[in-house]
N, C-alpha and C positions, 0 to 999 in steps of 0.2 A: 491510297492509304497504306499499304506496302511498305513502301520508300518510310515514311511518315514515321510508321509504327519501327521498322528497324532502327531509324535515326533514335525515337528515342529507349531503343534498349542499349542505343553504343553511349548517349549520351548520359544516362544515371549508372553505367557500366554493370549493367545489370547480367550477364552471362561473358563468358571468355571462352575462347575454343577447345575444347577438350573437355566444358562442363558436360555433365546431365540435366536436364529437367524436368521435372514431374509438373504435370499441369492438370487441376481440376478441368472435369470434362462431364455437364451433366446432358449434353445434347442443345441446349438451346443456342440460340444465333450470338453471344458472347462468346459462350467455351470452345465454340466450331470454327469460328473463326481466326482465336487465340492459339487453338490446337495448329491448324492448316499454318498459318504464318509461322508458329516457331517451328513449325516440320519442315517446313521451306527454309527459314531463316537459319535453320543447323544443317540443312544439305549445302547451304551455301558456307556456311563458317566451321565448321567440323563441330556442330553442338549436338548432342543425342535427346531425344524426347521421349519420354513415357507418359501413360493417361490414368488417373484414378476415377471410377465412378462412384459416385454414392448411391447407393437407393434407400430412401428415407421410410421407407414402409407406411406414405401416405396416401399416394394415386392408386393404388393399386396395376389395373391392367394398363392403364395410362405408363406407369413407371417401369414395367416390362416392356412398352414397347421402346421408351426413351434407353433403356439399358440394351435394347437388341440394335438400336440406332448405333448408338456409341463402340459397340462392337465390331459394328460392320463398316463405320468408317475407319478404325484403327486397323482392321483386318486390310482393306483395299490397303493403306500406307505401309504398312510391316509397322506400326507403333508399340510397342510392348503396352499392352492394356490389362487392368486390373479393376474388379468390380468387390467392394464391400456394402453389403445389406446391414442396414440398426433400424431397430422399431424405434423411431424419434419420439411418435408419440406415449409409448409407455416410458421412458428417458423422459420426458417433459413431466409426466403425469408422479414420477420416482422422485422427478429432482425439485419439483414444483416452479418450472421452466415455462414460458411459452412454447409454441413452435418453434417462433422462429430465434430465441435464443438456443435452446436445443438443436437446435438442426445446424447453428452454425457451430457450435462447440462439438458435435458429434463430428463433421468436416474436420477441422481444424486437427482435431485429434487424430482423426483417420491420417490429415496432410502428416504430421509431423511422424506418426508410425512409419506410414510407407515411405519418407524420406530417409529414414535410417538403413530400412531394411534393401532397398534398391538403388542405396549409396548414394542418390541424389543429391546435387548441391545448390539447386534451389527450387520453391513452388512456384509454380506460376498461377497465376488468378487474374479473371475475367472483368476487372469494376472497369469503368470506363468512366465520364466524364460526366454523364448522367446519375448515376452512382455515387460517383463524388458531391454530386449537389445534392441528391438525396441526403447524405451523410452531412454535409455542411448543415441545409435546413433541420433534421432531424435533433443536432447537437444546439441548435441554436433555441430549437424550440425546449429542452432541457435546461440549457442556462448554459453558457462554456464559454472558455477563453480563446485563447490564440491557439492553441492544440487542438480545440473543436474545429474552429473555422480553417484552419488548415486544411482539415478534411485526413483522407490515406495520404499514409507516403507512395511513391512510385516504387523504393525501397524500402524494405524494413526486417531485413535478412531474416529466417532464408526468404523469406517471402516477398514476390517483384510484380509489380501489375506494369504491364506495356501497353492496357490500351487507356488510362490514365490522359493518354493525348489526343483522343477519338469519341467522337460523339454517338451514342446509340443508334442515330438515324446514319452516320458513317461506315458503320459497322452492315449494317442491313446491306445496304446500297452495294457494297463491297461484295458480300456472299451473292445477291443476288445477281453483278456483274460477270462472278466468277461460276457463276449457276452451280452454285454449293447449296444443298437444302438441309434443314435445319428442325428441331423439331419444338414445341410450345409448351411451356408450364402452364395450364388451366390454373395453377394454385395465385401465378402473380397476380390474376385479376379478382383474388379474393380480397373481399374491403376489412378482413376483420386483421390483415397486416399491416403494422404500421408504417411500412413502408412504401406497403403498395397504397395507402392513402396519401401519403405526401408526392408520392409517382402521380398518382391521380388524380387530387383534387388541390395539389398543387402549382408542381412542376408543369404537369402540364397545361394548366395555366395562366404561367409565368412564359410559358414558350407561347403563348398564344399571344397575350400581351406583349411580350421584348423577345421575338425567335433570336436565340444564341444565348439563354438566360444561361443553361447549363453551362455552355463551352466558358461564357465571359468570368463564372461562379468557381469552375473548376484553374481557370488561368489566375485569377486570384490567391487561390488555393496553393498556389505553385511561389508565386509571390510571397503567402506569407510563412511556408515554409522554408525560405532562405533566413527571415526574418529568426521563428523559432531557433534556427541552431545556432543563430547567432546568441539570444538569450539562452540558450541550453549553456553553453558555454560562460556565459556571465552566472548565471542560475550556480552551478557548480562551484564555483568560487565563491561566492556568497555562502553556499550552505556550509562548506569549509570552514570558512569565519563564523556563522553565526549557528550552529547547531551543533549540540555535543550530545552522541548517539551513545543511551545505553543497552542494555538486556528488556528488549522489550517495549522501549521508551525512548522520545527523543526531547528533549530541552533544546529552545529555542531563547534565544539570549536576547534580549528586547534592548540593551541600546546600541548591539550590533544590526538587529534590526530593522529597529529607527531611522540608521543612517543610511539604509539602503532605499533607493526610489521606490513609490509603489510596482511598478513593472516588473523590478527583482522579488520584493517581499511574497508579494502571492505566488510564484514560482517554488520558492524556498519551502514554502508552506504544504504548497501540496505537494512537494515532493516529498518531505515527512509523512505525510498522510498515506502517500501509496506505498512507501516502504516499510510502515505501520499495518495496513492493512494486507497488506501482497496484491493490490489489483485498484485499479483505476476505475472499476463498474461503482457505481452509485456516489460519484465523487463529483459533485457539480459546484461553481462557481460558488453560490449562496452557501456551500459549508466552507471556504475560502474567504469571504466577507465576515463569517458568524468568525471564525476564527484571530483575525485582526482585529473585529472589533472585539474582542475579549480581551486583548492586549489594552484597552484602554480605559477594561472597568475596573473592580473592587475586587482587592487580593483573594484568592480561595476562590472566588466565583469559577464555575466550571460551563460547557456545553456537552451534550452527546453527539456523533456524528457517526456515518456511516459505517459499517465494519465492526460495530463492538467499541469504536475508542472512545475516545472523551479528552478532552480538551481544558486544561487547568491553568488557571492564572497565581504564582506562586511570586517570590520576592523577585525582582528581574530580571526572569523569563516564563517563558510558556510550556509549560507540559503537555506532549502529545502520549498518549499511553492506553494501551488496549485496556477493558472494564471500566470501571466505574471508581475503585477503591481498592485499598490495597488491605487483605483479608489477614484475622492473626493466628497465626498455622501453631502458634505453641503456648501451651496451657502456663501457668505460671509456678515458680518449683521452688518448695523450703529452702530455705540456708541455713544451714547446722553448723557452728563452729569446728575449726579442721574439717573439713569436708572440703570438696571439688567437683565441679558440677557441672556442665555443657546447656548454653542456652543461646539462641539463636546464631549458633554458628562458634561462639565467642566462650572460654572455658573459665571461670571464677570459683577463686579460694578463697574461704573464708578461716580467719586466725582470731582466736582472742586472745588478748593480752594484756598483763600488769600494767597498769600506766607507771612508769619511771618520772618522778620527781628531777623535773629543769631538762624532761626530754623534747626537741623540736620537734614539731611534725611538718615533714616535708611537704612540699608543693608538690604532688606529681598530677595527673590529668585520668593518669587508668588506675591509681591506686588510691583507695581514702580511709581516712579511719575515723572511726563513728565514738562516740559515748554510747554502752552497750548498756549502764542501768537506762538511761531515758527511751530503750526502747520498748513500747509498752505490749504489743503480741507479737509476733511471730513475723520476723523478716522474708519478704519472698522477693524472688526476679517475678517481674511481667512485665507488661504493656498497659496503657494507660484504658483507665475508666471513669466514666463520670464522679466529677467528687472529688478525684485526687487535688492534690494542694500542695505546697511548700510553704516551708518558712521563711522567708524573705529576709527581715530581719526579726529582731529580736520582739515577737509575741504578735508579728505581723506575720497574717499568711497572704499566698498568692495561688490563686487558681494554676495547677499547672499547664490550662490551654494558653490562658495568659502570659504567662510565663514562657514557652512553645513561641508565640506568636511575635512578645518581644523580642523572641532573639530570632528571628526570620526563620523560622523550620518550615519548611513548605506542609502543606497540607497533608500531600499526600508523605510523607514522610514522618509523619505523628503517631503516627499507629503503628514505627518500628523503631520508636525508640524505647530503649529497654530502660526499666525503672527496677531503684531499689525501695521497697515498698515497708510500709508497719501500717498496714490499715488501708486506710486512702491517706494516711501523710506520707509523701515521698520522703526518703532519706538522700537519693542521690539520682539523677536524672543522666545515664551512667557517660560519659564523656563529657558531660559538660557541669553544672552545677549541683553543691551539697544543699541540704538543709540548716540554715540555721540552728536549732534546736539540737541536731545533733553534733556539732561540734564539740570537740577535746578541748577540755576547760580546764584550770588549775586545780579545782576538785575534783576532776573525772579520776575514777577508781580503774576502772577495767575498760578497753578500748576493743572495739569489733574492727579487726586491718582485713577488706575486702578487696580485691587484687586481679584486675582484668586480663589475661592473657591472650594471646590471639596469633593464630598460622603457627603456633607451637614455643611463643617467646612472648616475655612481658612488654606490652608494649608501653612508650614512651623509657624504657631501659627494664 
């Protein structure tokens, strides 16, 4: 196993002569063995090793005696060893964690602390092949793609598993030929783990049925992780083309796509999703599917999905974006002729003025002038409410969601268009269309010239 296990730390180049490495070490017949190999395996290639222990504050005298274990074999080697105590269970009970989700983030954090601080340039860790099937099964009974059944990487910086090519029963076999003794976690054979139930009353009855289930499970594993980065690499390209990433939000462009095979799409998808949420935990295949097929319902229609986001079907793309809706943070504010005013970001003057006899009025897009007798109360900026309406044409009105919807404003984008208001009839729906009704007419007397400015300059001139 030796020979085996070195091959493959040279062949995923998992360590180089002159590294360090820190290697989880909690006593059992994994970390013991993983420990001794790379202590040999750096006497032979100039590599140096250190050991971290946990103690999870669950066995109690059980877990002193595992920590005096750990001690004392680092001691016999010269291994530079380090022991960090966390009460996982009040950590589980704070964070509203399992065990054993807590127990492994409490590691993980411990790994990545003592890597900085003892300059180490990678972790090592104990999963082996059996482990890998666990995880394969585990993900499958969740729902998952080609990432799940991949299983671990061998690498996945800084963190390297080398025994990834060794089966549990190889691992024993080994200590005990090498008359290395080892010490036992009473916890793996608790059934309320969900791991140690698929250990139990699966796996090992899958090796009872087909012995080699693990090894042939975990060699697959190795197969279709060549496969992933070849899609990682397609995956990338694809999101390049078909995703335009905002503040907070990502727009997925649907006949970019379209074009792409399913095998890319769902890739695409959930890689928005994890850069959306910042974490892969609660992201299963079925929010992937819900997602796609939202692509081929009825505009507006929306899902919820993991993390807070929610998922929007808008005029020819998808909207991936944290909440629910987008909230109106600003109250709505008179217009006083000569005045100037600051509303959502954007600064508007308002002028009145003589109407001149055979004067034009320009086209511009930020700047419009109203018939100011037809305005019948008091002009404000806001944002839209039920009710509002324009003029269409001449004594036709038009709902302004209506109106919205005509001209493609996506959903969530309606509740930040800024309106110029007299009641609930809109006057100007501010970039884009006037009302009817107020237009500059051949009898218009006095004209209201309202003037968008923005980043410090009028825009459109």
């Amino acid at each position: 196993m030796k020979r085996k296990v070195f091959a493959y730390l040279e062949k995923w180049h998992m360590v180089r002569p002159g590294m360090r490495i820190l290697a989880g070490f909690s006593g059992g017949a994994d970390s013991t063995a993983l420990l001794q190999l790379l202590w040999e395996y750096g006497q032979e290639c100039g590599v140096s090793v250190c050991a971290v222990h946990v103690n999870h504050g669950i066995r109690g005298e059980e877990a002193k005696r595992d920590q005096q274990f750990c001690e004392n074999f680092c001691r016999a080697r010269g291994i530079p060893f380090k022991v960090v105590c966390k009460d996982v269970p009040q950590i589980a009970r704070t964070q509203g964690l399992s065990l054993e989700e807590a127990g492994r983030d409490v590691r993980y954090e411990i790994f990545e602390k003592e890597l900085l601080e003892k300059g180490a340039d990678r972790v090592a860790l104990a999963h082996h092949q059996n482990d890998q099937a666990e995880t394969i099964l585990f993900h499958q009974m969740r729902g998952t793609g080609l990432r799940g059944l991949r299983g671990m990487e061998p690498v996945r910086l800084p963190y390297i598993r080398p025994f990834l090519c060794v089966t549990k029963e190889e691992i024993v076999r080994w200590l005990q030929k090498e008359g290395l003794s080892w010490v036992e976690d009473t916890s793996n054979q608790a059934s309320d783990y969900t791991r140690n139930q698929i250990r139990h009353r699966v796996l090992y009855a899958m090796e009872e049925i087909r012995p080699g289930s693990a090894a042939r499970m975990a060699g697959m594993a190795e197969q279709l992780l060549e496969i992933e980065y070849f899609l990682e690499q397609e995956t990338r390209a694809a999101f390049d083309r078909c995703v335009c990433e905002g503040s907070g939000e990502y727009r997925i462009l649907l006949p970019e796509l379209e074009r792409l095979h399913p095998a890319l799409q769902k890739p695409v998808v959930l890689k928005c999703l994890e850069r959306l949420s910042g974490k892969r935990k609660d992201l299963e295949s079925i929010h992937i599917e819900q997602v796609l097929s939202l692509a081929k319902g009825k505009r507006g229609s929306r899902i919820t999905l993991p993390g807070g986001c929610v998922a929007v079907l808008g005029y020819g793309e998808l909207l991936l974006k944290k909440g629910y809706g987008l909230s109106r943070t600003e109250e709505e504010i008179y217009c006083v002729p000569d005045d100037i005013c600051l509303y959502m970001g954007s600064v508007f003057s308002f002028r009145l003025e003589d109407r001149k006899k055979d004067d034009e009025i320009p086209i511009n897009r930020y700047t419009k002038w109203f018939d100011y007798d037809k305005i019948k109360d008091s002009v404000v900026l806001r944002t839209r409410r039920p009710g509002d309406y324009l003029e269409y044409e001449a004594g036709a009105h038009k709902k302004l969601k209506d109106y919205l919807i005509d001209n493609k404003i996506p959903r969530e984008e309606r509740d930040q268009c800024i309106l110029l208001a007299d009641g609930s009839h809109i006057l100007w729906v501010v970039g884009m269309r006037i009302s009817e009704r107020y237009k500059v007419r051949e009898n218009t007397k006095r004209i209201l010239k309202v003037q968008m400015t923005e980043s410090g300059g009028a825009k459109d001139g």
